[in-house]
OpenMM code with the backbone's topology and positions (N, CA, C; nanometers):
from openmm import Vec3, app, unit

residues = "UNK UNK UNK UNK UNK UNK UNK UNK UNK UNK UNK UNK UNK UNK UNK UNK UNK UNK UNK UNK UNK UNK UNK UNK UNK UNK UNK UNK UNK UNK UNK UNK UNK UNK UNK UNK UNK UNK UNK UNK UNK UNK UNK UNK UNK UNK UNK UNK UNK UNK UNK UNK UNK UNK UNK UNK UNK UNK UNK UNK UNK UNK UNK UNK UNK UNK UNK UNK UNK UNK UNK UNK UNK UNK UNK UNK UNK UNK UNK UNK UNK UNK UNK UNK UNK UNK UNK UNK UNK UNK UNK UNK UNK UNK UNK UNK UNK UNK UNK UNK UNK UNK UNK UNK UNK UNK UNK UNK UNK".split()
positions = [
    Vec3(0.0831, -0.1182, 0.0000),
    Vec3(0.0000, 0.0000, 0.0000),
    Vec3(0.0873, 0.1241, 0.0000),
    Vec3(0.0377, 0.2111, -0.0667),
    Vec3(0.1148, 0.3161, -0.0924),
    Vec3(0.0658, 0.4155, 0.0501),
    Vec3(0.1366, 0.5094, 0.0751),
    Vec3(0.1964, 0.6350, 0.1961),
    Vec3(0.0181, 0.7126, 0.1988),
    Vec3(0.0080, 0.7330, 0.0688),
    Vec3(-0.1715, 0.7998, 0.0482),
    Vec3(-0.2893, 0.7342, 0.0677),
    Vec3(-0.2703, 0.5814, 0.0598),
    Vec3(-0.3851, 0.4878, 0.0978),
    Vec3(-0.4047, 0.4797, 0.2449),
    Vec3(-0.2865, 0.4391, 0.2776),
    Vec3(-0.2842, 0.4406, 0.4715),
    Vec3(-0.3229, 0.5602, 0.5105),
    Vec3(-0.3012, 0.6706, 0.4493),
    Vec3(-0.3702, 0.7834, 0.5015),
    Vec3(-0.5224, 0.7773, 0.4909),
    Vec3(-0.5670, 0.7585, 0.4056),
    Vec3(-0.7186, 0.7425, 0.3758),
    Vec3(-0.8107, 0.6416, 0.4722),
    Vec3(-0.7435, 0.5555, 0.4578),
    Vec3(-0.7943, 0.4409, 0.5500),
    Vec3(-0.7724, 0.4940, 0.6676),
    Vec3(-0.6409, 0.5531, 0.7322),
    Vec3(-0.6446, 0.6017, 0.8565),
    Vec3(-0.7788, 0.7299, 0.9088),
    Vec3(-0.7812, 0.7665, 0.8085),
    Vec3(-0.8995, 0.8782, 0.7983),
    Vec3(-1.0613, 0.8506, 0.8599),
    Vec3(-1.0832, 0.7760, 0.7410),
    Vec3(-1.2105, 0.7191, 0.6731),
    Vec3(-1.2423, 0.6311, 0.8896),
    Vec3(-1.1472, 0.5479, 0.9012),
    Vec3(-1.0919, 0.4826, 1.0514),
    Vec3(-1.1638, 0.5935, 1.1767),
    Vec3(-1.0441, 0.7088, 1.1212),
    Vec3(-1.0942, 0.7654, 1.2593),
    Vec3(-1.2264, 0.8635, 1.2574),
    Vec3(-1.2501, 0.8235, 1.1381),
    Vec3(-1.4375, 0.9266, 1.0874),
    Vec3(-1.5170, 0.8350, 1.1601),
    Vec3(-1.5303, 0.7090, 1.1428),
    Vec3(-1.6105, 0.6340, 1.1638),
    Vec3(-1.5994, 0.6239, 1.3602),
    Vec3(-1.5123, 0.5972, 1.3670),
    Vec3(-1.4486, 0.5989, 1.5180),
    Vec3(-1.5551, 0.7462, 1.6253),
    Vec3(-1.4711, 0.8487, 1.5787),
    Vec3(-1.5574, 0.9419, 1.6274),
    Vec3(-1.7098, 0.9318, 1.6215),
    Vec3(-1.7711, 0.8950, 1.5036),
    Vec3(-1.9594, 0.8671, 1.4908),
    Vec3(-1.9238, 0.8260, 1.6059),
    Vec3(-1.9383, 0.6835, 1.5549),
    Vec3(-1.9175, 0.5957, 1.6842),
    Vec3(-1.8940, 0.6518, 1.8503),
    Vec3(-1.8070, 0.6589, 1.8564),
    Vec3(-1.7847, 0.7581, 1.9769),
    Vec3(-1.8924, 0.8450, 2.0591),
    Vec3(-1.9658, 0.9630, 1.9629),
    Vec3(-2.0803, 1.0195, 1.9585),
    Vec3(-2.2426, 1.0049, 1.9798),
    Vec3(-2.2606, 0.8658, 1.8932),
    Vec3(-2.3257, 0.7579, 1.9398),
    Vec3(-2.3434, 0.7543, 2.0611),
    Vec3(-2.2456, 0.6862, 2.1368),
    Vec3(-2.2711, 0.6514, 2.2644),
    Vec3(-2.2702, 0.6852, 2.3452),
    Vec3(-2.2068, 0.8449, 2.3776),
    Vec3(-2.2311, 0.9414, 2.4640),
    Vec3(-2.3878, 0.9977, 2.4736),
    Vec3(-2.4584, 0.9881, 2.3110),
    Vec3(-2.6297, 1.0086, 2.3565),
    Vec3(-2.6911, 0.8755, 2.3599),
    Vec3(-2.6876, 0.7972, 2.3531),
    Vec3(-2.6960, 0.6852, 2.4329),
    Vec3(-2.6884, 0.6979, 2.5979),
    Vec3(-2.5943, 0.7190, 2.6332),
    Vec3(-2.5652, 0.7348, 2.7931),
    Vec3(-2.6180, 0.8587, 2.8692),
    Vec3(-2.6495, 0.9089, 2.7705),
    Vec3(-2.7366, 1.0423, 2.8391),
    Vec3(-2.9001, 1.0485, 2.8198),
    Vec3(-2.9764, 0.9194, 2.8108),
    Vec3(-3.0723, 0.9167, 2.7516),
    Vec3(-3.1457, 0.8920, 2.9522),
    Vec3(-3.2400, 0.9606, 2.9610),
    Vec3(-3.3198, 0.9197, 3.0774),
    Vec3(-3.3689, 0.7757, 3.1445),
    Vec3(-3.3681, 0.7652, 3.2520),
    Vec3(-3.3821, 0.6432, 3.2813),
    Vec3(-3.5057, 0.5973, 3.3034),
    Vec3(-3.5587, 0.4723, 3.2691),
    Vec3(-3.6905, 0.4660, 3.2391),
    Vec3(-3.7435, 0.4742, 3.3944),
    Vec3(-3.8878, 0.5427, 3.3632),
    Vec3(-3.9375, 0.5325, 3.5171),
    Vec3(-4.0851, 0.3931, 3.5121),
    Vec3(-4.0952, 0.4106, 3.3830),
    Vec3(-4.1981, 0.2572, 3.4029),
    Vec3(-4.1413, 0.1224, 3.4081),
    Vec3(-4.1917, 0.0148, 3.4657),
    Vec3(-4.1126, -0.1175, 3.4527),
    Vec3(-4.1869, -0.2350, 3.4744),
    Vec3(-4.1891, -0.3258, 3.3803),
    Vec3(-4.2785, -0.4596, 3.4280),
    Vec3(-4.1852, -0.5276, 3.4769),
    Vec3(-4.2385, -0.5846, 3.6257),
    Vec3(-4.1405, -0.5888, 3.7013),
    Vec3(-4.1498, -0.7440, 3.7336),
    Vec3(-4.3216, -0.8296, 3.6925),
    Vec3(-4.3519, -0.9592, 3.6884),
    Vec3(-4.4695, -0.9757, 3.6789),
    Vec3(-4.5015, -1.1250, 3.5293),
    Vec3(-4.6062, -1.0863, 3.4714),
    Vec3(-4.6480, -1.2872, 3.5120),
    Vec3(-4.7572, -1.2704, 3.4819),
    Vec3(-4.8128, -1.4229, 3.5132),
    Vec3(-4.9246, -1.4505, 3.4274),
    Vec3(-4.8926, -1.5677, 3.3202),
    Vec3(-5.0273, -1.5432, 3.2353),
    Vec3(-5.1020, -1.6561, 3.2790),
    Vec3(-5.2248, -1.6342, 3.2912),
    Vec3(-5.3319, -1.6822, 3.3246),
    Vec3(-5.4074, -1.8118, 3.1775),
    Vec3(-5.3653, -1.7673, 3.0825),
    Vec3(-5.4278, -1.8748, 2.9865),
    Vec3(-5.4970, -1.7978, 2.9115),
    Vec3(-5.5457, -1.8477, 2.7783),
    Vec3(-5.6676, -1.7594, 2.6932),
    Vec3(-5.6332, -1.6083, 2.6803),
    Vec3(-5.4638, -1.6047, 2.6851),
    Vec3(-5.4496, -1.4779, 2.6857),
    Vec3(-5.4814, -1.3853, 2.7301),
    Vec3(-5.4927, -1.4059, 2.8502),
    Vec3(-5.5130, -1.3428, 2.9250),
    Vec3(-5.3806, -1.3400, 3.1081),
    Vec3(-5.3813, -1.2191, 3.1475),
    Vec3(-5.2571, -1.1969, 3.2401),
    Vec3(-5.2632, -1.1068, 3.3677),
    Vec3(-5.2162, -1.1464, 3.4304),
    Vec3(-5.1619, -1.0455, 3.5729),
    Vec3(-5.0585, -1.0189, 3.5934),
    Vec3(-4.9816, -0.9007, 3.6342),
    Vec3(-4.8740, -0.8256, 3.6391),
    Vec3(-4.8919, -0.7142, 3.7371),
    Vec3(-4.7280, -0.6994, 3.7792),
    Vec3(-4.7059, -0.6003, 3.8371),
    Vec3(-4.6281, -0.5124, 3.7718),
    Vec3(-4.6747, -0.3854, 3.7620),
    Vec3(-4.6232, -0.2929, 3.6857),
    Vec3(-4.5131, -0.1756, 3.8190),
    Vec3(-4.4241, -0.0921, 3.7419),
    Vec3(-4.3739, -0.0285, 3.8311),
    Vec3(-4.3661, 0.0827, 3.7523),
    Vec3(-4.4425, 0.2150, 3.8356),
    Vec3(-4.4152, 0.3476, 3.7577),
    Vec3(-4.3316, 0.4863, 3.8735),
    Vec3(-4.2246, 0.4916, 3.9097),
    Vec3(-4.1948, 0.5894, 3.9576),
    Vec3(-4.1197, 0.4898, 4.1078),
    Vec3(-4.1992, 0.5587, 4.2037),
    Vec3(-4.1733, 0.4885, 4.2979),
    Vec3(-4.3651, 0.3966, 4.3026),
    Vec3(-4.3955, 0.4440, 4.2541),
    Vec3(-4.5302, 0.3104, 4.2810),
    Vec3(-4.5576, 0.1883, 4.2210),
    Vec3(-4.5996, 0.0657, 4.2778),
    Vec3(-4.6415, -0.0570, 4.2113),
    Vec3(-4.7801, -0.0677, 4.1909),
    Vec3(-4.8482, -0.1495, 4.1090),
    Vec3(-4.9670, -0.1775, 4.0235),
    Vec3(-4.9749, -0.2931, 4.0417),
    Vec3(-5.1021, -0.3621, 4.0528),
    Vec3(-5.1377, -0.4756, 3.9807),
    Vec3(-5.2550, -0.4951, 3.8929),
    Vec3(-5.2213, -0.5182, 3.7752),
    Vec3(-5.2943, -0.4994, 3.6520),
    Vec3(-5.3321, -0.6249, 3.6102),
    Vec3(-5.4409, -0.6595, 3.5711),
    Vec3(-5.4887, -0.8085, 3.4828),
    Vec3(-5.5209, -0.7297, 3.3291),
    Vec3(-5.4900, -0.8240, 3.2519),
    Vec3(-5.5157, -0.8083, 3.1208),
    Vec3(-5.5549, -0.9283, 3.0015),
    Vec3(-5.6494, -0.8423, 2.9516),
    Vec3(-5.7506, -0.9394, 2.7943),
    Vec3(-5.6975, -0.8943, 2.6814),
    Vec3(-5.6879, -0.9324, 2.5922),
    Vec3(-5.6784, -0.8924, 2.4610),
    Vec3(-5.7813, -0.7632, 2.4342),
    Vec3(-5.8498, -0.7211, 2.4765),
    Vec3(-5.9703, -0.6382, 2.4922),
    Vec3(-5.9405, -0.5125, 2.5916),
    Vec3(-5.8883, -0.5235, 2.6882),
    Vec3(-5.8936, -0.4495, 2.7969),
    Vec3(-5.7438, -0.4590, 2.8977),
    Vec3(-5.7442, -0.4011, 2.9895),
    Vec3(-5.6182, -0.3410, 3.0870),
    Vec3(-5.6906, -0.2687, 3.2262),
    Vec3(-5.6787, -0.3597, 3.3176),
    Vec3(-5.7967, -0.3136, 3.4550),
    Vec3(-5.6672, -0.3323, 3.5685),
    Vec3(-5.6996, -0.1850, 3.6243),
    Vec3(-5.6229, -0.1900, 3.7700),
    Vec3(-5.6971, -0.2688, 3.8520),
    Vec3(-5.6201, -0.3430, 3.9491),
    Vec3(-5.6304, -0.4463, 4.0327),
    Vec3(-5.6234, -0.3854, 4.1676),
    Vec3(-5.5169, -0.3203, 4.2068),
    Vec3(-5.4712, -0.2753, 4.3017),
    Vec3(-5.3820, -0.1905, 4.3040),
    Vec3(-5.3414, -0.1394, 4.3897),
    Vec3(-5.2537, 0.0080, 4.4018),
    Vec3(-5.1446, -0.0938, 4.5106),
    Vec3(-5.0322, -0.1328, 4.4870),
    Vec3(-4.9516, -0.2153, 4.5768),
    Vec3(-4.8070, -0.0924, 4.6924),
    Vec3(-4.7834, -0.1532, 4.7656),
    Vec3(-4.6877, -0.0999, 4.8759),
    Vec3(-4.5899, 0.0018, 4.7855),
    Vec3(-4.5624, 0.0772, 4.8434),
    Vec3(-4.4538, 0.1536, 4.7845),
    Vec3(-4.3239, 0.0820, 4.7450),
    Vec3(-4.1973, 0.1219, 4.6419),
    Vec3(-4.1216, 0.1026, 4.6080),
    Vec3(-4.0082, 0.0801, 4.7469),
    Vec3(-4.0081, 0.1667, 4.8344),
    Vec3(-3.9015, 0.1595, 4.9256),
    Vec3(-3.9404, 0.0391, 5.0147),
    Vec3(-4.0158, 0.0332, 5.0575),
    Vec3(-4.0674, -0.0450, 5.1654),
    Vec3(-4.0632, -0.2211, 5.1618),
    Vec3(-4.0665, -0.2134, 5.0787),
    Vec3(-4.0390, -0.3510, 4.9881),
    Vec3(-3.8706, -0.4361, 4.9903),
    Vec3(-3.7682, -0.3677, 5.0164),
    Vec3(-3.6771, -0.4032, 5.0875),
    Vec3(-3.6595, -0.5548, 5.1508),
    Vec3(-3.7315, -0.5319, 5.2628),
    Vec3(-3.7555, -0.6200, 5.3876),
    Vec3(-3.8002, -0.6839, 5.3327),
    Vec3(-3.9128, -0.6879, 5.2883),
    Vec3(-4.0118, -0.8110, 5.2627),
    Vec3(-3.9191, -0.9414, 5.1250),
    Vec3(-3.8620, -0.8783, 5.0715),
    Vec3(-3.7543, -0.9370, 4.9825),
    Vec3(-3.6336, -0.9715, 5.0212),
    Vec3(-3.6304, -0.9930, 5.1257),
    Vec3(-3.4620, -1.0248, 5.1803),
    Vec3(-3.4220, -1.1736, 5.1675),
    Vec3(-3.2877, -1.1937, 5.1057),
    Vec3(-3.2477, -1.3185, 5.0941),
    Vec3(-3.2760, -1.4320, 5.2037),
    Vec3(-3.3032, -1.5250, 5.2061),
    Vec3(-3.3225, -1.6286, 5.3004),
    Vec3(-3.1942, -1.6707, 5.3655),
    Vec3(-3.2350, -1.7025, 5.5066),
    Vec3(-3.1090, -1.6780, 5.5693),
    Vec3(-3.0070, -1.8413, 5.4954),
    Vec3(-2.8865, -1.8244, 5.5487),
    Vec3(-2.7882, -1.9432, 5.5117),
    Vec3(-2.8226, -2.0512, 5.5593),
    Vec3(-2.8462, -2.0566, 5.6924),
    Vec3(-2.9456, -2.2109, 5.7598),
    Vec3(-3.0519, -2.2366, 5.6849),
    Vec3(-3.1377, -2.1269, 5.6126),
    Vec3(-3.2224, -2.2116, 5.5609),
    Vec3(-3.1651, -2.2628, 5.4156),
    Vec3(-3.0996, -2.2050, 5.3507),
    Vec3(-3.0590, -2.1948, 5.1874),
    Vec3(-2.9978, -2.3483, 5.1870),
    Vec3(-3.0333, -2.4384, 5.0488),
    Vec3(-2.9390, -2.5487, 5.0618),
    Vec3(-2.9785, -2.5787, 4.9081),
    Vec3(-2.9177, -2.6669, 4.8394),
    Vec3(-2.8733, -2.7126, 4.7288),
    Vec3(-3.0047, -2.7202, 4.6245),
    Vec3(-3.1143, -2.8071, 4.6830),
    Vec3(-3.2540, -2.7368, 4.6302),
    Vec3(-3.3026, -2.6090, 4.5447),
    Vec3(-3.2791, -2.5104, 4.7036),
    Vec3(-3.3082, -2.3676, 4.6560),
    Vec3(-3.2128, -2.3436, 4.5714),
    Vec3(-3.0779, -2.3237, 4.5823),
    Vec3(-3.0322, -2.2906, 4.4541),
    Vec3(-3.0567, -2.3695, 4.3082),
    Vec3(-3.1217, -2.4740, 4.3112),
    Vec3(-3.0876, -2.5398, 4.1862),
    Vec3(-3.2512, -2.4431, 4.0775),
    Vec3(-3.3631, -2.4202, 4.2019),
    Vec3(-3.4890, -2.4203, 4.1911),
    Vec3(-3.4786, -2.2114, 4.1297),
    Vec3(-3.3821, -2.1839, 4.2197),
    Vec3(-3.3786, -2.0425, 4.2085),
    Vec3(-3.3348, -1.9596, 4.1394),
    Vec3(-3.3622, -1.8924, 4.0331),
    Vec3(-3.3592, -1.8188, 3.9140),
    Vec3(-3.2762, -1.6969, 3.9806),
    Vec3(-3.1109, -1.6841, 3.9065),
    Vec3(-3.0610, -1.5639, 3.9647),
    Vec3(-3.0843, -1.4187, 3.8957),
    Vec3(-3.0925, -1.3194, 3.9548),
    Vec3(-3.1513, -1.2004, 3.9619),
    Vec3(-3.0463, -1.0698, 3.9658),
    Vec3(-3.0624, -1.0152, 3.8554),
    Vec3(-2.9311, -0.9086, 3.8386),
    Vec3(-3.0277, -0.7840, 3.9731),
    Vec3(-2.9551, -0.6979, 4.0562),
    Vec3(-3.0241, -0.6142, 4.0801),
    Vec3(-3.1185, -0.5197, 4.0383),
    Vec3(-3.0842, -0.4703, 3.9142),
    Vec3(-3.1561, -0.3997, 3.8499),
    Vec3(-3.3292, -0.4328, 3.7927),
    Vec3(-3.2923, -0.6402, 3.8142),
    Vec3(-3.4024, -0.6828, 3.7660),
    Vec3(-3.5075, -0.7133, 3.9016),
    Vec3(-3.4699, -0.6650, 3.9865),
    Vec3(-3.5603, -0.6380, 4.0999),
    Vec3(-3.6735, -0.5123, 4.1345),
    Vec3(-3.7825, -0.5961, 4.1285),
    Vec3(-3.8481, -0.4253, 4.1265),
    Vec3(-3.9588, -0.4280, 4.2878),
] * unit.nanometer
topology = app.Topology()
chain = topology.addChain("A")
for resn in residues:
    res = topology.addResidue(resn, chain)
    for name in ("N", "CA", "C"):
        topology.addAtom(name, app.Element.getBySymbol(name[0]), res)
């Protein structure tokens, strides 16, 4: 390759590089969602129950192909903590882990 090609390619390289680059800084500045289905349970006939999460509040919603009906207005976001706390080590044993689906934090609502 000639002295003028490597330049070009080096170019064309760092054009694309920068997009790129640019890209993902608005990417990372994009708001964080405040709604979240947080766990859904379908019932059959297409039909479902879920807990929805908007803000700091939880929902429980059933749903038809037809329709979307509040259920309930559930505990606040903070409070919920406690009631979710890992099971202690005396109880935990080879079972529960095999049975127990692991859970990134984020996927906790």
């Amino acid at each position: 390759m000639t002295a003028e090609t490597l330049r070009e390619s080096a170019s064309a390289f760092r054009v694309r590089s920068i997009a790129l680059w640019e890209r993902m800084l608005r990417l990372s500045r994009r708001k964080p969602r405040r709604l979240r289905l947080c766990e859904s349970l379908p019932l059959g006939d297409r039909r479902f129950v879920a807990v929805v999460e908007f803000g700091r509040e939880r929902f429980l919603v059933g749903g038809t192909p037809s329709s979307l009906v509040l259920l309930s207005r559930l505990a606040e976001a903070e409070g919920r903590a406690q009631d979710e706390a890992e099971p202690e080590e005396s109880s935990w044993n080879l079972a529960n882990a095999a049975t127990a689906a692991p859970r990134r934090r984020s996927e906790i609502c």
